[in-house]
N, CA, C and O of each residue as an XYZ file, in Angstrom:
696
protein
N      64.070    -43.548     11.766
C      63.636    -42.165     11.831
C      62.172    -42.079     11.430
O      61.664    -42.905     10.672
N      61.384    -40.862     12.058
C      59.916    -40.844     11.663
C      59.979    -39.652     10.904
O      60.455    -38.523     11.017
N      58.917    -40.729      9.579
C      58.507    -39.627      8.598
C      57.856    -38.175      9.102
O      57.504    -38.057     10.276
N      57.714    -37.079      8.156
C      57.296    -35.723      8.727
C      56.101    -35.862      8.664
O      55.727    -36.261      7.560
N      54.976    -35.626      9.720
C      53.587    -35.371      9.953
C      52.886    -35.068      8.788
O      51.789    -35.581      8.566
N      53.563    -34.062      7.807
C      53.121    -33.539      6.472
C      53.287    -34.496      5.531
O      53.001    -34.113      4.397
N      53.749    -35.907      5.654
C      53.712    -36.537      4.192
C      53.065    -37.790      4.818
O      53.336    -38.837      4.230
N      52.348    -37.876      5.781
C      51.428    -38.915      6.910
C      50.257    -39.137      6.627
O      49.573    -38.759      7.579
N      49.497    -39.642      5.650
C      47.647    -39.913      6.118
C      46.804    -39.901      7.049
O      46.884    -40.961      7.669
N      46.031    -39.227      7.459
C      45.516    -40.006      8.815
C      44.638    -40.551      8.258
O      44.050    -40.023      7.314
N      44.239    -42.185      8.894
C      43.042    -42.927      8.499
C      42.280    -43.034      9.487
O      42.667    -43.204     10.643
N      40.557    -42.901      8.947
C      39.652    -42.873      9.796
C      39.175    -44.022      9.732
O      39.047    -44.464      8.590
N      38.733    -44.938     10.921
C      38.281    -46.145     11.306
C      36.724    -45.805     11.238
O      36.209    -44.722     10.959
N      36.195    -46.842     11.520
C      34.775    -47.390     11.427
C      34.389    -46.772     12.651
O      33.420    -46.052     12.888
N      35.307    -47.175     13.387
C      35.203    -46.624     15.310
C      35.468    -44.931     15.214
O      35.340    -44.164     16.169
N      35.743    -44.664     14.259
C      35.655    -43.003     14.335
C      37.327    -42.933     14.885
O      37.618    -41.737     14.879
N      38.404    -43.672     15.306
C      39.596    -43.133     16.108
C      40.181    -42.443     14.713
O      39.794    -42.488     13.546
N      41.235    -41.819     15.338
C      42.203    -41.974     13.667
C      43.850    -42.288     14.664
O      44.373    -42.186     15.773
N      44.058    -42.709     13.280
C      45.780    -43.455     13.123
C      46.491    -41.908     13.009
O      46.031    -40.944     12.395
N      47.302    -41.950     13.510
C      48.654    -40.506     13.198
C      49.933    -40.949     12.763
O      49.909    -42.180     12.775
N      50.962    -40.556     12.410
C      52.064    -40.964     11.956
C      52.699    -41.780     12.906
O      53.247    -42.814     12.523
N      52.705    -41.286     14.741
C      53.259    -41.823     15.290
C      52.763    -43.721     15.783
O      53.443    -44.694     16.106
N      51.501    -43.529     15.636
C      50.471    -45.118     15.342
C      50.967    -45.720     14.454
O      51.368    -46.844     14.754
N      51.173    -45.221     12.882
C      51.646    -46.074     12.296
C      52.659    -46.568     12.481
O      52.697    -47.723     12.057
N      53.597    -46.202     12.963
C      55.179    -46.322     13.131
C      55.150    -47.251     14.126
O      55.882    -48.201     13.846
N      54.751    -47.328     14.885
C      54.048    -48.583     16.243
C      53.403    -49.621     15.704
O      53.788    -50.714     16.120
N      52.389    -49.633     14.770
C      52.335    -50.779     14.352
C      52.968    -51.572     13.449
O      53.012    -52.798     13.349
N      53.588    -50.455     12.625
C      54.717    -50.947     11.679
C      55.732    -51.916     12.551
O      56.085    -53.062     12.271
N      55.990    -51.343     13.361
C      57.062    -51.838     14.546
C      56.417    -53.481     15.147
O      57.083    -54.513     15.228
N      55.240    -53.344     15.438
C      55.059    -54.358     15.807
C      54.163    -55.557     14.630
O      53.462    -56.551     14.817
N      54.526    -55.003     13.711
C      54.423    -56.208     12.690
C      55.570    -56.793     12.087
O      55.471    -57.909     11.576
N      56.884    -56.036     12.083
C      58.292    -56.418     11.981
C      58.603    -57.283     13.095
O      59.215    -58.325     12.862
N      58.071    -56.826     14.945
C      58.471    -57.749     15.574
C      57.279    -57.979     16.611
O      57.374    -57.445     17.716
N      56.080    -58.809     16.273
C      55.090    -58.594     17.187
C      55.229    -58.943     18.971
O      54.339    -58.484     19.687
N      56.285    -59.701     19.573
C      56.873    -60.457     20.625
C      57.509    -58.839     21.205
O      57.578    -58.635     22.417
N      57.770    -58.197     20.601
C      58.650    -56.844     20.941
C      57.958    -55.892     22.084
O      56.959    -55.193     21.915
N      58.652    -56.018     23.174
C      58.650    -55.203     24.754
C      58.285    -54.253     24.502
O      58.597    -53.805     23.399
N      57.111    -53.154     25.741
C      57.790    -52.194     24.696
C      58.853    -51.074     25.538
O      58.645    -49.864     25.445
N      59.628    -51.446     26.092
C      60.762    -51.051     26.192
C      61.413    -51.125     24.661
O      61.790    -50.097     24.098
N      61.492    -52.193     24.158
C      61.962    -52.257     22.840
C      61.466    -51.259     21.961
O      62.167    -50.402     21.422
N      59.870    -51.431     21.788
C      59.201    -50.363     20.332
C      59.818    -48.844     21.500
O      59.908    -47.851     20.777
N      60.078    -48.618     22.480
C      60.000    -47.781     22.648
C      61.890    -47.050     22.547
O      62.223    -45.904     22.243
N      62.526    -47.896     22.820
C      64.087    -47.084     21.767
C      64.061    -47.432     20.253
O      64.849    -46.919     19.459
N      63.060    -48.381     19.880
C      63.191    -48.969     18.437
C      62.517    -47.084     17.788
O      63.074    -46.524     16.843
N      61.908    -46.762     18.169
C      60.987    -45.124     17.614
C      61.550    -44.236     18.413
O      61.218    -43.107     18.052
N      62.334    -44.222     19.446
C      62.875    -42.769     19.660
C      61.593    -42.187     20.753
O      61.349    -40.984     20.855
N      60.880    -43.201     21.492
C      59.771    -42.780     21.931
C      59.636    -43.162     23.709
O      59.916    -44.330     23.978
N      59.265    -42.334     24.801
C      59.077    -42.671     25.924
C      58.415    -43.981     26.227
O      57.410    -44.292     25.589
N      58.860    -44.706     27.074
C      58.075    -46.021     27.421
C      56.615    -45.884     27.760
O      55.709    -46.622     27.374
N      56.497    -44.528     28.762
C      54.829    -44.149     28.596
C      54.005    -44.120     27.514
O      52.922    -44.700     27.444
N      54.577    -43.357     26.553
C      54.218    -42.666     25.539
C      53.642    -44.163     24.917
O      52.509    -44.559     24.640
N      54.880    -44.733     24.849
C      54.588    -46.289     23.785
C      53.127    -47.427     24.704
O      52.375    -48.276     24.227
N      53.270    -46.901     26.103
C      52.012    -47.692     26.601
C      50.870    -47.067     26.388
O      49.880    -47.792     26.292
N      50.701    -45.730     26.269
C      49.753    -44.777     26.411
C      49.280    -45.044     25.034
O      48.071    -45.240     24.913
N      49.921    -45.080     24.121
C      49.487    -45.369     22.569
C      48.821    -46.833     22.532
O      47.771    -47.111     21.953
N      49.496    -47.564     23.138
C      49.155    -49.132     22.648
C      47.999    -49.444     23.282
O      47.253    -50.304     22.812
N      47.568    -48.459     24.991
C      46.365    -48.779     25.190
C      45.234    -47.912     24.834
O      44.220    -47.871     25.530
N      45.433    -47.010     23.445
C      44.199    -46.301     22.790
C      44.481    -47.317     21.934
O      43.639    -48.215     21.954
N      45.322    -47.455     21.247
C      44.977    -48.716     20.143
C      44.213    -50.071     20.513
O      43.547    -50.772     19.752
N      44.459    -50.250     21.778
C      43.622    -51.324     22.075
C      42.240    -51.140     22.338
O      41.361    -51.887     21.908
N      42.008    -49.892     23.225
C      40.588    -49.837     22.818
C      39.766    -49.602     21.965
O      38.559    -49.814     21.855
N      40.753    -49.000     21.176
C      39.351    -48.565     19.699
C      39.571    -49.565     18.837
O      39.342    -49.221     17.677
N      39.963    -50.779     18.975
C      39.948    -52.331     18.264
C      40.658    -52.185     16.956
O      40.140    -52.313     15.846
N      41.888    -51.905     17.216
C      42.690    -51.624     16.549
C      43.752    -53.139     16.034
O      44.261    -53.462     14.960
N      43.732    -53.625     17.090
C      44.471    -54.959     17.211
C      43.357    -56.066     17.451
O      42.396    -55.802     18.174
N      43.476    -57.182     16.904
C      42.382    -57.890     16.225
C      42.165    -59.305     17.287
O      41.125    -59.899     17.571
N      43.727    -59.584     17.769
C      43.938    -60.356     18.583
C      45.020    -60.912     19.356
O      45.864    -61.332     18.564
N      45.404    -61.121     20.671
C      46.285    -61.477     20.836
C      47.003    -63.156     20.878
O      48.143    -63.554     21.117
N      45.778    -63.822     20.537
C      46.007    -65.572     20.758
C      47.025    -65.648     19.635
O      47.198    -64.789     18.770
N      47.709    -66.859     19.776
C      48.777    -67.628     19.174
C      47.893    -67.847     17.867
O      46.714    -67.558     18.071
N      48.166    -68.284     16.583
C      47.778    -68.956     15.340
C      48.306    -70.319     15.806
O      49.484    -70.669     15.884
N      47.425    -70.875     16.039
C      47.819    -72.821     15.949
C      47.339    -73.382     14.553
O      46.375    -73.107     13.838
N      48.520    -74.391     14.428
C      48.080    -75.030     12.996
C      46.738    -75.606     13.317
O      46.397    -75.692     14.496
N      45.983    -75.991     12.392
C      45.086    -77.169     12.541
C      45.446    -78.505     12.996
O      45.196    -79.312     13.892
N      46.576    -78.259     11.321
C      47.693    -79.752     11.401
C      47.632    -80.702     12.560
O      47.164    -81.775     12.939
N      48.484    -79.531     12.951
C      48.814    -79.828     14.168
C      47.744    -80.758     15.322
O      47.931    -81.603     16.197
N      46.835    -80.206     14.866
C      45.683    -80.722     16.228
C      45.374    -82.070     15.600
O      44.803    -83.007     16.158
N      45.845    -82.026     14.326
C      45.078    -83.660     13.665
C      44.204    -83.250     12.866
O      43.321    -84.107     12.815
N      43.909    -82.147     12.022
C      42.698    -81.719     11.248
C      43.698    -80.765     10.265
O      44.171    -79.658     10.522
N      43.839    -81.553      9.107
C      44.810    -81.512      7.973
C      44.095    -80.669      7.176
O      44.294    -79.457      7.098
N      43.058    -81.438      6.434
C      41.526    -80.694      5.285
C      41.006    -79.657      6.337
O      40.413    -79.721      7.414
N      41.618    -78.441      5.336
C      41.182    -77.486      5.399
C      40.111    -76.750      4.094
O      40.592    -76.459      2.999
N      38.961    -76.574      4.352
C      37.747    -76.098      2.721
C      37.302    -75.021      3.310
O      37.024    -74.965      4.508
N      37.203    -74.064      2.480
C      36.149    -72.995      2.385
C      35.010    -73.473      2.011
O      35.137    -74.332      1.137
N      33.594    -73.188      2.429
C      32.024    -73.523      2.169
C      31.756    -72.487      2.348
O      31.911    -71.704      3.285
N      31.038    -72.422      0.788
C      30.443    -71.313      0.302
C      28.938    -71.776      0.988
O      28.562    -72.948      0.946
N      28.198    -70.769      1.574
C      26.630    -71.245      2.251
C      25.242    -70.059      1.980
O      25.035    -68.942      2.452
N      24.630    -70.736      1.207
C      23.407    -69.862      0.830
C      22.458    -70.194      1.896
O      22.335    -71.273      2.475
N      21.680    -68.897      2.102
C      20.552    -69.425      2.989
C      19.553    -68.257      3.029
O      19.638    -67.061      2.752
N      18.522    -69.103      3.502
C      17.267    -68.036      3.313
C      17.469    -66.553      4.557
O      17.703    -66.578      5.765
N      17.258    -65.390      3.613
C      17.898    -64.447      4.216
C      17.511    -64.251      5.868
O      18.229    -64.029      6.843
N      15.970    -64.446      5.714
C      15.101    -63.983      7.117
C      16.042    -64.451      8.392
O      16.438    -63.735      9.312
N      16.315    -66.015      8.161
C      16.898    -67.092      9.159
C      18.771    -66.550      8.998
O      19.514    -67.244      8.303
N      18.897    -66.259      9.163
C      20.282    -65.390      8.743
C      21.431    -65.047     10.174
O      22.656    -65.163     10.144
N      20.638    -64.638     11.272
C      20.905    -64.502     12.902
C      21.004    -65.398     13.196
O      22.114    -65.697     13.635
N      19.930    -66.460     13.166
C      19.814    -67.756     13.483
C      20.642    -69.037     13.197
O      21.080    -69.944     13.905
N      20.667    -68.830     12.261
C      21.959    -69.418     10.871
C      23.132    -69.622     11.522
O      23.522    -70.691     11.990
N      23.828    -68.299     11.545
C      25.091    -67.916     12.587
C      25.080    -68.651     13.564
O      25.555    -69.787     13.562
N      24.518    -68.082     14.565
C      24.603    -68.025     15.925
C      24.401    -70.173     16.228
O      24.787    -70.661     17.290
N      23.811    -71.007     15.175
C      23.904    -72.334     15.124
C      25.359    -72.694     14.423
O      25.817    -73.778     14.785
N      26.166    -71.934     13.460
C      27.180    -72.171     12.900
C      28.300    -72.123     14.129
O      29.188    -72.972     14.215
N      28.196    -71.369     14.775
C      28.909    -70.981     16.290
C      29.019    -72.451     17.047
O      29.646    -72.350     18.101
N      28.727    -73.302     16.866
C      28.066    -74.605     17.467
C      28.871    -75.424     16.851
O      29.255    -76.332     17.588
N      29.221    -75.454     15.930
C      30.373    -75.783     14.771
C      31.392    -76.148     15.305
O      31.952    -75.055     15.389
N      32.649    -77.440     16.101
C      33.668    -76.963     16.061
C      34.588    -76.836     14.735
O      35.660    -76.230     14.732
N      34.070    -77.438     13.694
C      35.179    -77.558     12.428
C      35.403    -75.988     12.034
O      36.498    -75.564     11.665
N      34.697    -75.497     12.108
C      34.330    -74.071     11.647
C      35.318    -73.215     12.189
O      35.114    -72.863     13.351
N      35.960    -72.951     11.838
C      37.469    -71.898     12.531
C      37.231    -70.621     12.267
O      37.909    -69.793     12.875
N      36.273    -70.186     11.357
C      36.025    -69.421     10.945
C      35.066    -68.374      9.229
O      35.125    -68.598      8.020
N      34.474    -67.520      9.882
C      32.960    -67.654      8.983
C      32.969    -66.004      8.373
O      33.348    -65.195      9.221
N      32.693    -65.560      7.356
C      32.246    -64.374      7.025
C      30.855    -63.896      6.293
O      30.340    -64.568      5.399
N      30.519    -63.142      6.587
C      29.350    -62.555      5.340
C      29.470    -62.023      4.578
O      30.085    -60.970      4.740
N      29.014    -62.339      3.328
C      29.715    -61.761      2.240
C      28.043    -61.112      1.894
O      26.990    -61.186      2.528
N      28.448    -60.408      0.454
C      27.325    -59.785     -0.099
C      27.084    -60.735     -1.801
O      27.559    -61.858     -1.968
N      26.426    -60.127     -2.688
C      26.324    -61.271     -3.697
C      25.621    -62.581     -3.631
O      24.811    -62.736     -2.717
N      25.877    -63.793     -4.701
C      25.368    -64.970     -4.535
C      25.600    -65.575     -3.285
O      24.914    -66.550     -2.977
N      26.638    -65.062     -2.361
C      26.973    -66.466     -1.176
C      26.635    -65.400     -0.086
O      26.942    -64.212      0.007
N      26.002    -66.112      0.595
C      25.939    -65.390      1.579
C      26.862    -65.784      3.083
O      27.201    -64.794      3.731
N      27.069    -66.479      3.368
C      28.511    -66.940      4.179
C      29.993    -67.873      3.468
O      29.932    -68.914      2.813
N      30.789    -67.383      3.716
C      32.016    -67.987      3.259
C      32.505    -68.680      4.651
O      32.632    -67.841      5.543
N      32.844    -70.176      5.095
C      32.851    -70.498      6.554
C      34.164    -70.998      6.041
O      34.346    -71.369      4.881
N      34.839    -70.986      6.751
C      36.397    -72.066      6.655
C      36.102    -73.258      7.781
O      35.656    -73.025      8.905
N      36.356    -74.267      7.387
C      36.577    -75.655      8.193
C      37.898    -76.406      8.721
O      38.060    -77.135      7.742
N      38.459    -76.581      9.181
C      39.066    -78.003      9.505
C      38.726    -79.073      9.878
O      38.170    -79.239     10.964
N      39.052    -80.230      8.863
C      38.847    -81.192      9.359
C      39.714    -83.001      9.554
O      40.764    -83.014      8.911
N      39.519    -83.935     10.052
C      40.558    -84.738     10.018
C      40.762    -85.631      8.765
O      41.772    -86.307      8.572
N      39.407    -85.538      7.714
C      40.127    -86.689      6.558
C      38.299    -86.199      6.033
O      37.400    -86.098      6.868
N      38.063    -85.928      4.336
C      37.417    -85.749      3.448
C      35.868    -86.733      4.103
O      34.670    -86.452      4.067
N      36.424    -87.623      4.516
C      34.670    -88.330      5.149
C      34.298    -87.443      6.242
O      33.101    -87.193      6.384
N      35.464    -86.745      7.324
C      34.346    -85.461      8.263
C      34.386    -84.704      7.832
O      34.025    -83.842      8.634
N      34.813    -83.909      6.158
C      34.407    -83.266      5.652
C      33.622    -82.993      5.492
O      33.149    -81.914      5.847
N      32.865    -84.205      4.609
C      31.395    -84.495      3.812
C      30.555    -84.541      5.038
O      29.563    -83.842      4.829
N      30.527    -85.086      6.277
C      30.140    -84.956      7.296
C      29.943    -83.306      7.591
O      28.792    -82.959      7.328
N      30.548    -82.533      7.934
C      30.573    -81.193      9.080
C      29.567    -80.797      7.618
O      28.463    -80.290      7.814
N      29.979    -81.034      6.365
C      29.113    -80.201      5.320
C      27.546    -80.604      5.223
O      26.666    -79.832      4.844
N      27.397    -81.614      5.529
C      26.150    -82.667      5.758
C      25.217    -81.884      6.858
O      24.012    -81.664      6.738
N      26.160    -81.471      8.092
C      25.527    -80.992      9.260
C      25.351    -79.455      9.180
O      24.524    -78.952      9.941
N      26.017    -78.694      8.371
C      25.528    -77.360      7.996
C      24.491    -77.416      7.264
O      23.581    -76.651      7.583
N      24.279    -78.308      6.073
C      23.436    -78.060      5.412
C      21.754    -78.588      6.218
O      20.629    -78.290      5.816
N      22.130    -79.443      7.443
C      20.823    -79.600      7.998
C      20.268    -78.372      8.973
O      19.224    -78.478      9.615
N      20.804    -77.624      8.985
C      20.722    -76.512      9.528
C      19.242    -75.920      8.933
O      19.078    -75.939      7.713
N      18.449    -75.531      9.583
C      17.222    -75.191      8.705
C      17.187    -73.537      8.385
O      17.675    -72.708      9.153
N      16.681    -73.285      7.416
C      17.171    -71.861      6.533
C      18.191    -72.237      5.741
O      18.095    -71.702      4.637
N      19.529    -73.237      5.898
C      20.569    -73.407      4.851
C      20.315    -73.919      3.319
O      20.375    -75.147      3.379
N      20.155    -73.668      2.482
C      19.282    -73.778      1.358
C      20.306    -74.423      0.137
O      19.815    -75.097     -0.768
N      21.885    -74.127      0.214
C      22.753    -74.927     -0.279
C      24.447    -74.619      0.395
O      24.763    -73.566      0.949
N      25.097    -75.447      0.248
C      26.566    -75.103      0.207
C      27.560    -75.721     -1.375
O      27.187    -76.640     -2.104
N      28.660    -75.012     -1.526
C      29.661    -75.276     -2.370
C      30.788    -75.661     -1.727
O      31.163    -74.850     -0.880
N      31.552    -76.783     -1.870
C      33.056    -76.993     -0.909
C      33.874    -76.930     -2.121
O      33.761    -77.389     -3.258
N      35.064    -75.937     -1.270
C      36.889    -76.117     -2.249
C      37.429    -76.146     -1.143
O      37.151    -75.425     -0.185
N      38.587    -77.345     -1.223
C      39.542    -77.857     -0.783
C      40.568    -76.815     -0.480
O      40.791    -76.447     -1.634
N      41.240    -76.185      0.166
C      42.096    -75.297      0.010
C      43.589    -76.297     -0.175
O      43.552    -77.256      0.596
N      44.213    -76.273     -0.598
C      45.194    -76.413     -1.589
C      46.567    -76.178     -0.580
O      47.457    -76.881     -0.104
N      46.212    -74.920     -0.564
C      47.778    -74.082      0.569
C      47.438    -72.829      0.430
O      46.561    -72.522     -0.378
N      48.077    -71.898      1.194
C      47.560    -70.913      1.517
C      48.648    -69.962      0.835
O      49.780    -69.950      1.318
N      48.299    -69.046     -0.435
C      49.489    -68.652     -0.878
C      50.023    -66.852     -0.693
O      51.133    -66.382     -0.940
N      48.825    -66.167     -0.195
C      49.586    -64.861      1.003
C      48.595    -64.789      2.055
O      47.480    -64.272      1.993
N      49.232    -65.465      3.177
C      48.824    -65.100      4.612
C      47.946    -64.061      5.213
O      47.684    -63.705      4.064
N      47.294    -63.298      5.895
C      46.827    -62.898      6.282
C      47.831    -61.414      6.412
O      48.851    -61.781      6.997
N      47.902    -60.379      6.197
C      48.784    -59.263      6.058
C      48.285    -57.819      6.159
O      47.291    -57.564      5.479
N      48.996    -56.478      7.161
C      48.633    -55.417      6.881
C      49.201    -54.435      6.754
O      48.893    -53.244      6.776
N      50.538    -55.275      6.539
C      52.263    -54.472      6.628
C      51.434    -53.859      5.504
O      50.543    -53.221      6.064
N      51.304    -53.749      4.151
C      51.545    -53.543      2.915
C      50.638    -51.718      3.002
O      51.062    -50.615      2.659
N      49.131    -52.192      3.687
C      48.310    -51.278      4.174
C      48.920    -50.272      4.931
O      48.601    -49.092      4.789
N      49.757    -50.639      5.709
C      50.132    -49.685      6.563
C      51.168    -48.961      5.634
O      51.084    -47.794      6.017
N      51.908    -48.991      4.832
C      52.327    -48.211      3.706
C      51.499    -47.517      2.700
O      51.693    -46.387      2.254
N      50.762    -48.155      2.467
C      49.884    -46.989      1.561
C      49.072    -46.360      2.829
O      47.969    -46.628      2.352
N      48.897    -46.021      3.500
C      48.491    -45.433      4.798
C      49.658    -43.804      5.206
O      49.542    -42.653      5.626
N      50.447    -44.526      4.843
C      52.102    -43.736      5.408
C      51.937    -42.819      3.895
O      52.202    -41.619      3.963
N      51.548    -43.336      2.696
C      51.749    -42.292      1.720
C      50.776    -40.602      1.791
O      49.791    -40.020      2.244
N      51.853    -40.507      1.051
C      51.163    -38.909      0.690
C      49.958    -38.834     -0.135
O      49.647    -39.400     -1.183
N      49.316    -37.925      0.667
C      47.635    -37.861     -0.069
C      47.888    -37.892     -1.834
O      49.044    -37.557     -2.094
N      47.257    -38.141     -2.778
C      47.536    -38.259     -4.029
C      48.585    -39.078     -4.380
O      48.572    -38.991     -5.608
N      49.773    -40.055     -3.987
C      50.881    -40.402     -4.422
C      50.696    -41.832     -5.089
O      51.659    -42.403     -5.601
């Protein structure tokens, strides 16, 4: 059953869209079962099959959904060592920086942070010597001024927005 409109948040995006009760309930839906038809989300909510396409393709355009590719292990590919590298660099060279980190395949993935580090990059790699290696080749990067490596260990909560989408669903003040 869907909650009443009156005890619903709406959240405003970066993109200016907003989420409504009936959005959340759709994505709620498709984080319980992301593989789910939507013939399915659409008797799973009590909702027209249009209705459920018509929604899913405003959610898709206002970049609502982040991606549709599979998560492949690394493992799997043969690239076990997985490290976060912390990467300082001279600010000016910063575009430049990037757009050479892109060039990267160990690099699965990179953020900008604010503070002392100015990129946080995640790596995979096949064994601690192309570690020290891929870290060797960032740091020749010119503008890169230092890096820090940690080993990641295991990964102990996944990537998640079920939790968000509940405090989203709460009542203003609750």
């Amino acid at each position: 059953m869907l909650p009443s409109i009156v005890t619903l948040r709406v959240i405003m995006f970066h993109t200016m869209s907003t989420l409504d009760h009936v959005d959340l309930e759709l994505l709620a839906a498709l984080a319980t079962d992301p593989r789910a038809t939507v013939v399915a989300l659409a008797e799973r909510l009590g909702l027209s099959r249009n209705t459920v396409q018509a929604r899913m393709a405003r959610l898709e355009r206002s970049g609502v959904f982040l991606s549709y590719e599979r998560a492949i292990s690394s493992t799997a590919l043969g690239f076990p060592i997985e490290a976060f590298i912390s990467v300082m660099v001279r600010q000016a060279d910063l575009p430049r920086i990037t757009a050479e980190l892109a060039h990267v395949p160990e690099i699965v993935q990179a953020h900008g942070l604010s503070g002392q580090v100015d990129l946080l990059v995640r790596v995979a790699c096949r064994d601690t010597q192309h570690l020290f290696d891929t870290d060797a080749r960032i740091l020749a990067i010119e503008g890169v001024e230092r890096t820090e490596t940690s080993l990641v260990m295991g990964e102990v909560i996944g990537h998640r927005v079920t939790p968000l989408m509940g405090l989203a669903r709460r009542e203003p003040g609750a």
